[in-house]
Steps between C-alpha positions, in 0.01 A plus 500: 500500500450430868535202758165433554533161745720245631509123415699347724827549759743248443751440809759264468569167733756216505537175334239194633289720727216524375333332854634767670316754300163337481510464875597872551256641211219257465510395855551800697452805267155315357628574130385179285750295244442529133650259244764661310477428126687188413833670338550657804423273766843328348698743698341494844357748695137539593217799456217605744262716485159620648275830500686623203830443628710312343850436639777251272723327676842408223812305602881654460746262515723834683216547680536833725163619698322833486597676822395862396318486167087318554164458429284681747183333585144622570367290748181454680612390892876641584496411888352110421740484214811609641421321842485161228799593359667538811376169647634343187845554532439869214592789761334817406624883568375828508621743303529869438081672506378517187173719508159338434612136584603222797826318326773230598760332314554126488797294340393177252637224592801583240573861676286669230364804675068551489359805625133432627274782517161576651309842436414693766 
């Protein structure tokens, strides 16, 4: 038996904010909405994805961000991305190297930490 893929991340977000995360990951990270299926729509939260990434976004009522554990993200354009974030209000930081790729780090807009990658 082996792990052979990954369906989705799931990250976790507060109560009633589901704006909030369609402007940060539809508008600014490009990932589109999906419906949920109806028996879980019930308990809010909202799911994106794009280019077989697929991020889920689930409300806790004790809601407590991310700050070390995160999805790291492939993407296409690092400087014009992170140069949107950062007009937008998302600051982005460097990081330790990592070899073979260009990476920052951004916060959601709940303090859930995203690590966005570009390879080299």
């Amino acid at each position: 038996m082996a792990v052979v893929g990954m369906d989705h991340i799931q990250l976790a977000m507060p109560v009633g904010r589901e704006n909030a995360a369609r402007g940060f990951y539809e508008g600014l990270l490009g990932l589109k909405e999906v419906a949920k299926p109806p028996h879980l729509a019930a308990r809010g939260g909202c799911w994106f994805e794009a280019n077989g990434v697929r991020i889920h976004l689930g409300v806790e009522d004790d809601f407590s961000p991310a700050k070390k554990a995160h999805p790291g993200l492939i993407v296409s354009d690092l400087p014009s991305l992170a140069a949107l974030l950062d007009a937008a209000g998302f600051p982005t930081s460097a990081d330790q190297p990592l070899e073979g790729y260009d990476r920052r780090y951004v916060s959601d807009p709940f303090g859930n930490r995203i690590e966005l990658m570009q390879v080299k």
